[in-house]
py3Dmol code that shows the C-alpha trace and the ligand (Angstrom):
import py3Dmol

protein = """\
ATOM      1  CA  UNK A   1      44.296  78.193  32.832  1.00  0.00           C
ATOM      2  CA  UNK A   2      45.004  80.616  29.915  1.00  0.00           C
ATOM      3  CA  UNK A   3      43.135  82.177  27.681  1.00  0.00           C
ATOM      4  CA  UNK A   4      43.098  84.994  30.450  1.00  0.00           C
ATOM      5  CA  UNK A   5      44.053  87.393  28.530  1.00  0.00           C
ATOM      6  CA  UNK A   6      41.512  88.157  26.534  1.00  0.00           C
ATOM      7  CA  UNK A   7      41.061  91.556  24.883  1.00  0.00           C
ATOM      8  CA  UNK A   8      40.108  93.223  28.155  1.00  0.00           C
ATOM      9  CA  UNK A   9      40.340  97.235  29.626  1.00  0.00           C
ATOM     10  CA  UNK A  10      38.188  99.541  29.246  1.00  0.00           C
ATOM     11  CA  UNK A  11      37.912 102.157  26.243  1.00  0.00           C
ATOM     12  CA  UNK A  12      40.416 104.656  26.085  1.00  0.00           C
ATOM     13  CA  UNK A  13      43.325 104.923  23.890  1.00  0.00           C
ATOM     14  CA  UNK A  14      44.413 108.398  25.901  1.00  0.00           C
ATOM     15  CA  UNK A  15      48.188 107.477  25.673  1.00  0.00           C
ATOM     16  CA  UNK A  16      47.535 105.820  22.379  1.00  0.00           C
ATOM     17  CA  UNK A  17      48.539 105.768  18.731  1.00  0.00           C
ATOM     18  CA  UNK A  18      47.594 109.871  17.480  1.00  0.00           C
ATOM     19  CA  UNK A  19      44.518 110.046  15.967  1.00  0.00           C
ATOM     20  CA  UNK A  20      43.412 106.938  16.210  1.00  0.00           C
ATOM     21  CA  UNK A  21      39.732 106.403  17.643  1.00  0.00           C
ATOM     22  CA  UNK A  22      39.636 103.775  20.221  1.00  0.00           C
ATOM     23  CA  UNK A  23      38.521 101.085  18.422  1.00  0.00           C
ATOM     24  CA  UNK A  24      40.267  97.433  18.920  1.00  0.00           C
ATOM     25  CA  UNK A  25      38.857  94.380  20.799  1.00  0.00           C
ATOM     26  CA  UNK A  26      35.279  93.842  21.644  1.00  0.00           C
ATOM     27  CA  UNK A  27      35.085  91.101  23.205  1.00  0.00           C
ATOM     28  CA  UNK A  28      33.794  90.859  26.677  1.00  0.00           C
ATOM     29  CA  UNK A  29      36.500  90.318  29.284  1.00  0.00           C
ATOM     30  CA  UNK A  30      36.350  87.707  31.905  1.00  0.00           C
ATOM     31  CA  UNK A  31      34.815  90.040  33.815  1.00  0.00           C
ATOM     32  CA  UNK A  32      32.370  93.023  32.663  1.00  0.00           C
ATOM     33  CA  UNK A  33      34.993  94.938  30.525  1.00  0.00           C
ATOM     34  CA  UNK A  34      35.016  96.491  26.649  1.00  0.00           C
ATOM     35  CA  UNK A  35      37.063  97.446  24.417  1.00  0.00           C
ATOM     36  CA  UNK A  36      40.839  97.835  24.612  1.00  0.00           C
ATOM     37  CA  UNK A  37      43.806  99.108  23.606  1.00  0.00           C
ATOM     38  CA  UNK A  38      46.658 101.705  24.534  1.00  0.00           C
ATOM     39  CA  UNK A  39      49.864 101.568  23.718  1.00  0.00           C
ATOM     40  CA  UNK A  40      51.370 103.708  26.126  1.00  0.00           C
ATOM     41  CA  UNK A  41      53.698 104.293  23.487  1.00  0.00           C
ATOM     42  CA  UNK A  42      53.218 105.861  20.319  1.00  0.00           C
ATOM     43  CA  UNK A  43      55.020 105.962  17.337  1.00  0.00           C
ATOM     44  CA  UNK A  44      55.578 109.705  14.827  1.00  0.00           C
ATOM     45  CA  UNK A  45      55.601 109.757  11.571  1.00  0.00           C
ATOM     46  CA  UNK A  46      52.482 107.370  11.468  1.00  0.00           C
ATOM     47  CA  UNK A  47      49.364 109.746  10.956  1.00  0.00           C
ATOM     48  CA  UNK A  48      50.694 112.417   8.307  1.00  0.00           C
ATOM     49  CA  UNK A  49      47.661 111.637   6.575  1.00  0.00           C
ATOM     50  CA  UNK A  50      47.317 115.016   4.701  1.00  0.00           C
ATOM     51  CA  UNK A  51      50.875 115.929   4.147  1.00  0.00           C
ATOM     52  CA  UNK A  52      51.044 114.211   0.991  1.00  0.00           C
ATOM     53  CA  UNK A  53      54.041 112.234   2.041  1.00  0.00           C
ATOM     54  CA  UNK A  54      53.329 108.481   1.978  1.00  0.00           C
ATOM     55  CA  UNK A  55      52.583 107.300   5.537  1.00  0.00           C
ATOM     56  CA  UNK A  56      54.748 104.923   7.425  1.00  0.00           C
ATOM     57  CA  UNK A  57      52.808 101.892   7.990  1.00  0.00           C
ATOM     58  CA  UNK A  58      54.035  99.723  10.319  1.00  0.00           C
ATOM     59  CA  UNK A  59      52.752  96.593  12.070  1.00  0.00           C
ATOM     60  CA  UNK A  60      53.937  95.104  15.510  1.00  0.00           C
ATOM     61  CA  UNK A  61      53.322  91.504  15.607  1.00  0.00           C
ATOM     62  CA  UNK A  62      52.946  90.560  19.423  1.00  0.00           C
ATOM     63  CA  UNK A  63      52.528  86.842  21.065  1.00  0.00           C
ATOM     64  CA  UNK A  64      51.472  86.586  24.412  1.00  0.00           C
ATOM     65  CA  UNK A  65      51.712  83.578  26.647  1.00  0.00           C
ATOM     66  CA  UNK A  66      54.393  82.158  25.260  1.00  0.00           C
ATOM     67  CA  UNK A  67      56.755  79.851  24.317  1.00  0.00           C
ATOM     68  CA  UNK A  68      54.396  76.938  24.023  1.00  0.00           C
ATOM     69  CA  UNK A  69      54.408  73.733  21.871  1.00  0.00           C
ATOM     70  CA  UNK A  70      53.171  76.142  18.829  1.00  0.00           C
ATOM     71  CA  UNK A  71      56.265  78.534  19.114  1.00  0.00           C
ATOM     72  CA  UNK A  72      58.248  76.881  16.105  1.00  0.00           C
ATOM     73  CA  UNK A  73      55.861  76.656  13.778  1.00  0.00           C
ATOM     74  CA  UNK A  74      55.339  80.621  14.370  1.00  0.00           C
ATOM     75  CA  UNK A  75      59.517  80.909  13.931  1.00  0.00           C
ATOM     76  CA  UNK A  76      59.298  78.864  10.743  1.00  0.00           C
ATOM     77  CA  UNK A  77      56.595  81.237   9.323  1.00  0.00           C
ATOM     78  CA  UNK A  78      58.563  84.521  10.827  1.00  0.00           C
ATOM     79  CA  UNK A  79      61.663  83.305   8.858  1.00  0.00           C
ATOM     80  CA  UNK A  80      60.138  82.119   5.892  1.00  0.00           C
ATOM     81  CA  UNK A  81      58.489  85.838   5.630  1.00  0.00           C
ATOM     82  CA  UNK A  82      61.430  87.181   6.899  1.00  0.00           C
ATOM     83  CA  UNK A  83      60.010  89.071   9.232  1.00  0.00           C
ATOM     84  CA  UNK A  84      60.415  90.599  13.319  1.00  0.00           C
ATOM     85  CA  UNK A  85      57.742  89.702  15.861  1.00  0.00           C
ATOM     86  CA  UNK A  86      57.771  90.617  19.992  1.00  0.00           C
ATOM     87  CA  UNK A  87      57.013  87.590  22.142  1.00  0.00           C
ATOM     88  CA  UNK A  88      55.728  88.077  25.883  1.00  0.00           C
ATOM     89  CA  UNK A  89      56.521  85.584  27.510  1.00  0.00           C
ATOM     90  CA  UNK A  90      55.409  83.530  30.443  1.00  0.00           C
ATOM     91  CA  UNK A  91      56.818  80.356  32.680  1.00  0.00           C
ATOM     92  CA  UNK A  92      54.353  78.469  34.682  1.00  0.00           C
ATOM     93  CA  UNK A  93      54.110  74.796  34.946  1.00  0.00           C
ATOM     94  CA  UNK A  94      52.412  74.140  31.687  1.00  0.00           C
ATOM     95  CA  UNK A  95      54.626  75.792  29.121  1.00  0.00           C
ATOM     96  CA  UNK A  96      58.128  76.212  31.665  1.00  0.00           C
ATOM     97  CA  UNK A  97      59.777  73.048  29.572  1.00  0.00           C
ATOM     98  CA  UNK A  98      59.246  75.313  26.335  1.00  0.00           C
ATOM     99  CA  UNK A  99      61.992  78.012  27.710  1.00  0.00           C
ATOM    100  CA  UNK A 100      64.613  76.793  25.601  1.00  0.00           C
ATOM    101  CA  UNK A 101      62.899  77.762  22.721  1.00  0.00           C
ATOM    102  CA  UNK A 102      63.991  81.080  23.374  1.00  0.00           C
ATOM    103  CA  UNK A 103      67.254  80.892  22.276  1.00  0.00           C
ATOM    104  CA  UNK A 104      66.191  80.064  18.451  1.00  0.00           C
ATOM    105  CA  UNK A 105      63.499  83.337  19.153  1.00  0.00           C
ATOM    106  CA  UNK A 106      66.589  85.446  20.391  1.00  0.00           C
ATOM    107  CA  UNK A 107      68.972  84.224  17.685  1.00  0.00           C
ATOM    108  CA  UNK A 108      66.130  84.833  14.754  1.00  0.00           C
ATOM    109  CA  UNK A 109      66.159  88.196  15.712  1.00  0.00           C
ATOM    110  CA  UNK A 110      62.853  88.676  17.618  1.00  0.00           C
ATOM    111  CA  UNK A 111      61.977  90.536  20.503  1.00  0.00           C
ATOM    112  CA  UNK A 112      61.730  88.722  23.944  1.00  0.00           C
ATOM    113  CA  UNK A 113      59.526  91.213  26.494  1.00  0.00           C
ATOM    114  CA  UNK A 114      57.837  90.209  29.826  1.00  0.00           C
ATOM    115  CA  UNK A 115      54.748  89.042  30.395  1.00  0.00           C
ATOM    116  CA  UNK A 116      54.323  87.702  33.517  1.00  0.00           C
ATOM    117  CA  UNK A 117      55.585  84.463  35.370  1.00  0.00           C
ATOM    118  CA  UNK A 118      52.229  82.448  36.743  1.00  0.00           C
ATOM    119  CA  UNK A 119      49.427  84.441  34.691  1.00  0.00           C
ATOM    120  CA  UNK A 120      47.451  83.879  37.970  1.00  0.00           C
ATOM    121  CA  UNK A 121      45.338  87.508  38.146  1.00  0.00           C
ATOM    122  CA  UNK A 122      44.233  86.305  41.659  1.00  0.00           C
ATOM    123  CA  UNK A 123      48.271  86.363  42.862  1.00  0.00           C
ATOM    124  CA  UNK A 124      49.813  88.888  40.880  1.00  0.00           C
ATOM    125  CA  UNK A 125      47.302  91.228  41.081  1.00  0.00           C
ATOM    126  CA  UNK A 126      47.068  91.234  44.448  1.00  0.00           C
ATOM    127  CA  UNK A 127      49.468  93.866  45.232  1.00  0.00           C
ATOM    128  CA  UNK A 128      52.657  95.895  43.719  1.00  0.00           C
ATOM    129  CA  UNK A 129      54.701  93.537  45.578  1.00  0.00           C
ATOM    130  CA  UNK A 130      53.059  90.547  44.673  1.00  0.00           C
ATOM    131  CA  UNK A 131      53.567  91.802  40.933  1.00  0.00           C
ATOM    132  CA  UNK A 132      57.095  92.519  40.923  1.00  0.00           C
ATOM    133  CA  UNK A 133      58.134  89.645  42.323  1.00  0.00           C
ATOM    134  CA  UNK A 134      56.436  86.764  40.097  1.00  0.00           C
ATOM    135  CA  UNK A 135      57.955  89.221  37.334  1.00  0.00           C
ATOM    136  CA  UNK A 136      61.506  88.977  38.636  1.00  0.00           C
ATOM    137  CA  UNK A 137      60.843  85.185  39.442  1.00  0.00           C
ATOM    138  CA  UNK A 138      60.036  85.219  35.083  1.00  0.00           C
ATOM    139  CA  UNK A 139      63.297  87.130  34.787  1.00  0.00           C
ATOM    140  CA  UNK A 140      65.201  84.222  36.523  1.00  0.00           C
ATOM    141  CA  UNK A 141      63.614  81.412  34.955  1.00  0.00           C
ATOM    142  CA  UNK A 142      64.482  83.292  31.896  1.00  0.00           C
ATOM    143  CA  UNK A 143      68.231  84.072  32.467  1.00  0.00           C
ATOM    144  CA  UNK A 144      69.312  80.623  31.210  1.00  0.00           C
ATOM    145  CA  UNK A 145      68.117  81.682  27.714  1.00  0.00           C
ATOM    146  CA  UNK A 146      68.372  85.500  27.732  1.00  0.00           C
ATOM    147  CA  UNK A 147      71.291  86.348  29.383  1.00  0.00           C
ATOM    148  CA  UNK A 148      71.100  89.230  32.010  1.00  0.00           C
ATOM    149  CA  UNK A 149      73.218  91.344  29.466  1.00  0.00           C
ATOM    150  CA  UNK A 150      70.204  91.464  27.391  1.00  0.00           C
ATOM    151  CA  UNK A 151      68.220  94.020  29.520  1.00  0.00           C
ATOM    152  CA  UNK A 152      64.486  93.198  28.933  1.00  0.00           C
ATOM    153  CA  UNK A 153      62.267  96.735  29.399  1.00  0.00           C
ATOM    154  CA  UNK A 154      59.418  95.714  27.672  1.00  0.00           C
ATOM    155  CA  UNK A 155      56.346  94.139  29.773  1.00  0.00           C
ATOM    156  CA  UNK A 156      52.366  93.784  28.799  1.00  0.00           C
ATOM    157  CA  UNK A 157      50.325  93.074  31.612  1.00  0.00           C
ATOM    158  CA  UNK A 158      47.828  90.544  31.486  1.00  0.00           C
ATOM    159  CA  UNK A 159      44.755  91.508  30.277  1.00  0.00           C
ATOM    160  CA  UNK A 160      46.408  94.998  29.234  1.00  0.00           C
ATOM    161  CA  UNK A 161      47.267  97.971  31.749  1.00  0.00           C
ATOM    162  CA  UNK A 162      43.221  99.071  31.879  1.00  0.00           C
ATOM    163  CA  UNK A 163      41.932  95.634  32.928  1.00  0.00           C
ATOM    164  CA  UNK A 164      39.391  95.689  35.596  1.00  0.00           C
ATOM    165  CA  UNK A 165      39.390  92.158  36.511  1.00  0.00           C
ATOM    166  CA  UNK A 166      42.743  93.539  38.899  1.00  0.00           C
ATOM    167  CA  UNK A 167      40.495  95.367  40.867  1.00  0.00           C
ATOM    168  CA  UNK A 168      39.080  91.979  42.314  1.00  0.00           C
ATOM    169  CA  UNK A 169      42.361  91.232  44.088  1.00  0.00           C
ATOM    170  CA  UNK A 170      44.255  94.297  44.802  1.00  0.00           C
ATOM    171  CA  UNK A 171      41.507  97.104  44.665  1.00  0.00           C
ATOM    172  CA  UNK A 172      40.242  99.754  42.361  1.00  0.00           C
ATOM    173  CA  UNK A 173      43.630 101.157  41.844  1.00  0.00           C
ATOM    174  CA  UNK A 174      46.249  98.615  41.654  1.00  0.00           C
ATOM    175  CA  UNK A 175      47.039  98.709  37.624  1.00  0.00           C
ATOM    176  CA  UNK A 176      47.455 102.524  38.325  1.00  0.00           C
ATOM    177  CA  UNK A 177      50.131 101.780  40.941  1.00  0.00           C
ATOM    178  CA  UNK A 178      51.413  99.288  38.667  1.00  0.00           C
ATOM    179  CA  UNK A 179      51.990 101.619  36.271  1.00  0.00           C
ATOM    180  CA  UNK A 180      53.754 104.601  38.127  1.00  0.00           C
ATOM    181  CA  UNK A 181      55.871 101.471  38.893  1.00  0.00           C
ATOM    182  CA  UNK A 182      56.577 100.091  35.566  1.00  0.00           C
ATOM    183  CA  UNK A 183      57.698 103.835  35.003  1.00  0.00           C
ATOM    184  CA  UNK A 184      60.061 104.495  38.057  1.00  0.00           C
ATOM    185  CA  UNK A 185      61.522 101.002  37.375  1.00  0.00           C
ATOM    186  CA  UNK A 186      62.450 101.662  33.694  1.00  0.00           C
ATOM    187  CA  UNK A 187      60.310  99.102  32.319  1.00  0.00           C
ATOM    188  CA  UNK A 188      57.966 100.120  29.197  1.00  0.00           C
ATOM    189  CA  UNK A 189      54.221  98.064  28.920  1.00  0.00           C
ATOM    190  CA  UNK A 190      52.828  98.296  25.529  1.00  0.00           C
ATOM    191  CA  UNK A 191      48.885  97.359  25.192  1.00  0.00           C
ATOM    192  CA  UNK A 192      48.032  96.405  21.483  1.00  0.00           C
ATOM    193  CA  UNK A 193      45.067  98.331  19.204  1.00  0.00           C
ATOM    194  CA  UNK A 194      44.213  95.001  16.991  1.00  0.00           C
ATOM    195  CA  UNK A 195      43.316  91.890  18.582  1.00  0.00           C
ATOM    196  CA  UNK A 196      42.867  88.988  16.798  1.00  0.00           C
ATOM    197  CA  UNK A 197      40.491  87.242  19.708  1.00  0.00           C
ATOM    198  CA  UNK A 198      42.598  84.049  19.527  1.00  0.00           C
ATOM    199  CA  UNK A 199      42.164  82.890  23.014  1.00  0.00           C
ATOM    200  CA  UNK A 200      38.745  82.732  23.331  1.00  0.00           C
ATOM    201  CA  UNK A 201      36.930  79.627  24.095  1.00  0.00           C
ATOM    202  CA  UNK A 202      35.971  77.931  20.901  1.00  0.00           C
ATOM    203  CA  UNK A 203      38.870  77.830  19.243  1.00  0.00           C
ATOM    204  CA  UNK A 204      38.040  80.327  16.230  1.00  0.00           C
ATOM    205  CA  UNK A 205      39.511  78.964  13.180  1.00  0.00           C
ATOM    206  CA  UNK A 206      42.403  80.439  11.139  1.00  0.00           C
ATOM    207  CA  UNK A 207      40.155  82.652   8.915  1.00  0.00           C
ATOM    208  CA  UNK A 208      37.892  84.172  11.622  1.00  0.00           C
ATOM    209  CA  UNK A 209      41.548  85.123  13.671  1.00  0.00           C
ATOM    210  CA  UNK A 210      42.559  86.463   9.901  1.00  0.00           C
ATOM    211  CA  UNK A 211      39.204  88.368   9.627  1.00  0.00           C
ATOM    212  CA  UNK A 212      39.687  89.307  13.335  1.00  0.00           C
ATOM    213  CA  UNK A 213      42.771  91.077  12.848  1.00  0.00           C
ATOM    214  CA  UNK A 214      42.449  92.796   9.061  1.00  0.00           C
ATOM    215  CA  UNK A 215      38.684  94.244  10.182  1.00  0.00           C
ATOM    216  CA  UNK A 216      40.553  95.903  13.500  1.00  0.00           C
ATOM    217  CA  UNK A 217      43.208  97.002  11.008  1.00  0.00           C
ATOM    218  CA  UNK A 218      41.023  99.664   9.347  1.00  0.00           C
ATOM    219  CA  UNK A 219      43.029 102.322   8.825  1.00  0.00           C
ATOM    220  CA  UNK A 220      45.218 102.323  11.203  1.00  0.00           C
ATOM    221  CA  UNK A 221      48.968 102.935  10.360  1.00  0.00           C
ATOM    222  CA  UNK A 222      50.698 101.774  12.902  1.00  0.00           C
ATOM    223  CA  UNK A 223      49.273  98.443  14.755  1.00  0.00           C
ATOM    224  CA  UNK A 224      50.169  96.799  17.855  1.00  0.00           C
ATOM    225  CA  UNK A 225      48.162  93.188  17.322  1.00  0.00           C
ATOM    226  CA  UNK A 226      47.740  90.571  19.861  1.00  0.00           C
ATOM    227  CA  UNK A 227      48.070  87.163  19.366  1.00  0.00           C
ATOM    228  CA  UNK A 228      48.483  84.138  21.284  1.00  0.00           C
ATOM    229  CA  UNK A 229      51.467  81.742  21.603  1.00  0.00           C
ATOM    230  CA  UNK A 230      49.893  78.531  23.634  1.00  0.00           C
ATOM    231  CA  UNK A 231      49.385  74.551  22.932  1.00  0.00           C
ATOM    232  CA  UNK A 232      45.615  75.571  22.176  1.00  0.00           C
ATOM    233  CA  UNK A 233      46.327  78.903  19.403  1.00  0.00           C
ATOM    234  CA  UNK A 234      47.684  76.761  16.555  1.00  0.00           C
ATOM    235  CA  UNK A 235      44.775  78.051  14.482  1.00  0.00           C
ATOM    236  CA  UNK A 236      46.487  81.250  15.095  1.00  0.00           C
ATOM    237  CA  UNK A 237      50.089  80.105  14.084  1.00  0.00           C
ATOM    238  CA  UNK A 238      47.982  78.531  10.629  1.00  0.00           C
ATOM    239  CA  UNK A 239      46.544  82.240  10.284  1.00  0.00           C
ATOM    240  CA  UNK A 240      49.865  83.829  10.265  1.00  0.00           C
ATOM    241  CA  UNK A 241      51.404  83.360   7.068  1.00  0.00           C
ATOM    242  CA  UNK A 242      48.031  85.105   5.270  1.00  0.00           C
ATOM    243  CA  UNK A 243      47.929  87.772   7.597  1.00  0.00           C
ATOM    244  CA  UNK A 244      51.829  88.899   7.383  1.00  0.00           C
ATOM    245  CA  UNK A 245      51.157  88.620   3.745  1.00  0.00           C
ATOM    246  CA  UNK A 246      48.224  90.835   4.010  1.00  0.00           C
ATOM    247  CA  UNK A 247      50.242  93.302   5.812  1.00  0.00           C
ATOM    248  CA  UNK A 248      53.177  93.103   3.240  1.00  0.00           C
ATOM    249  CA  UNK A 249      50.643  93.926   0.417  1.00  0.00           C
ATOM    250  CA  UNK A 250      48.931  96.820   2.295  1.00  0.00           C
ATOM    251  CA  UNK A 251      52.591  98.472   2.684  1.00  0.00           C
ATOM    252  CA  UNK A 252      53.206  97.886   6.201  1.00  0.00           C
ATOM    253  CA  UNK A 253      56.742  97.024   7.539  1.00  0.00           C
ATOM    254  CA  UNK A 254      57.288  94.906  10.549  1.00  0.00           C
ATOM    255  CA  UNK A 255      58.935  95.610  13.446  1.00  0.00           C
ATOM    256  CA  UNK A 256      59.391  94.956  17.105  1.00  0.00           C
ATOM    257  CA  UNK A 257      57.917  97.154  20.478  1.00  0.00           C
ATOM    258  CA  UNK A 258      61.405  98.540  21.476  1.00  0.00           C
ATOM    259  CA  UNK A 259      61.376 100.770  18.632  1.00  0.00           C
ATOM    260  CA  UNK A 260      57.771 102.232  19.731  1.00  0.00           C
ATOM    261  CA  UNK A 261      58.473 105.782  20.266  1.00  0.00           C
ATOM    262  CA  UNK A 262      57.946 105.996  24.239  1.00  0.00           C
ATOM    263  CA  UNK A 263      55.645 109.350  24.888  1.00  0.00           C
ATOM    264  CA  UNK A 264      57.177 111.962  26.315  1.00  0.00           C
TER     265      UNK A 264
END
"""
ligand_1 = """\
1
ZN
Zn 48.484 86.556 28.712
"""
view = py3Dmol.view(width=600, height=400)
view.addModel(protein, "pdb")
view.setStyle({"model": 0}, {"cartoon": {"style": "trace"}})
view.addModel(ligand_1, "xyz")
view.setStyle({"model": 1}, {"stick": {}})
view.zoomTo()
view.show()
């Protein structure tokens, strides 16, 4: 029932990271869609290329479809690198009994952002309404481990705020509407610009999600990468120590979404 969200949208990278040329995922969608990426926020600092002043590089590790039976061997690599990651998070009936996990992600000092309740594009996409509700219905299930004091602003939409396969159930424009929404209802979505193509059938194995990820890299300074947390990524939990470590060594620092600089 996963693996929906796939690198999906369409190319653009209008809203995205300064400078840098649409590249990112190009993998085919579900449906008929190329390329992704847009980070509807952007981060400064991050393309000063020619000033002479060393670049801040920073990476922002990102797990969607989470928690799932693979979420503590991610934690135990996270700690052991000692490093922040952003988990979007999800709550249907296959991965619901792996809420509690939360707490230890909470407590290690990641980043707990929305993803979206059922990840069923044929019911949330169907309308604004329809959207906003399975998203407060996550919020709920989530309560017990976040508490409500712990505003949550951050969402990513499944299959990334320029998928097309939307269109199918709630018309041409419904991820527009969705995001004039987001906006009015203080929420932030952040897309990615490096995808490691985890979630595709076949299972690619730790070193092609590795290779994935450093060739979208190039030279970007400031990535947004997509992974997946579910019962069927573990190759992608087994890539993760090599590919923090690659970051570490290329001078990147980690950190999490909320500290993406939101456009003005
Ligand atoms: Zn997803």
């Amino acid at each position: 029932v996963l693996g929906l969200c796939l690198c999906a949208a369409a190319g653009l990278g209008m809203h995205l990271l300064p400078g840098g040329a649409p590249v990112g995922c190009t993998q085919e969608d579900l449906a008929d869609t190329r390329a992704v990426m847009a980070v509807q926020a952007s981060v400064s600092g991050s393309t000063d290329a020619r000033s002479g002043a060393a670049a801040d590089k920073v990476v922002y590790l990102t797990f969607d479809d989470g928690p799932s039976a693979t979420t503590e061997s991610v934690l135990d690599t996270l700690k052991a690198e000692g490093v922040p990651a952003t988990f979007f998070v999800m709550a249907a009936d296959n991965n619901e009994e792996y809420l509690p996990l939360l707490e230890r992600t909470v407590q290690e000092g990641h980043l707990i952002a929305l993803h979206t309740c059922s990840h069923d594009y044929k019911s949330i996409y169907k309308s604004p309404d329809a959207y906003w509700d399975d998203l407060q219905k996550l919020r709920e299930k989530l309560l017990p481990y976040v508490p409500a004091d712990q505003e949550i602003k951050w969402l990513r939409f499944p299959g990334g705020s320029t998928n097309t396969v939307s269109h199918r159930y709630g018309g041409s424009d419904i991820m527009k509407k969705l995001k004039a929404d987001a906006e009015s209802r203080g929420f932030t979505y952040v897309d990615w610009n490096v995808c490691a193509e985890d979630s595709l059938g076949g299972h690619p194995s730790a070193s092609t999600i590795y290779n994935n990820i450093i060739r979208e890299v190039g030279d970007k300074n400031t990535c947004v990468v997509l992974m997946h947390d579910t019962n069927a990524t573990k190759n992608t939990a087994a890539a993760l120590p090599d590919v923090i470590r690659w970051f570490k060594n290329a001078g990147y620092r980690f950190d999490t979404v909320d500290h993406l600089e939101k456009k003005p």
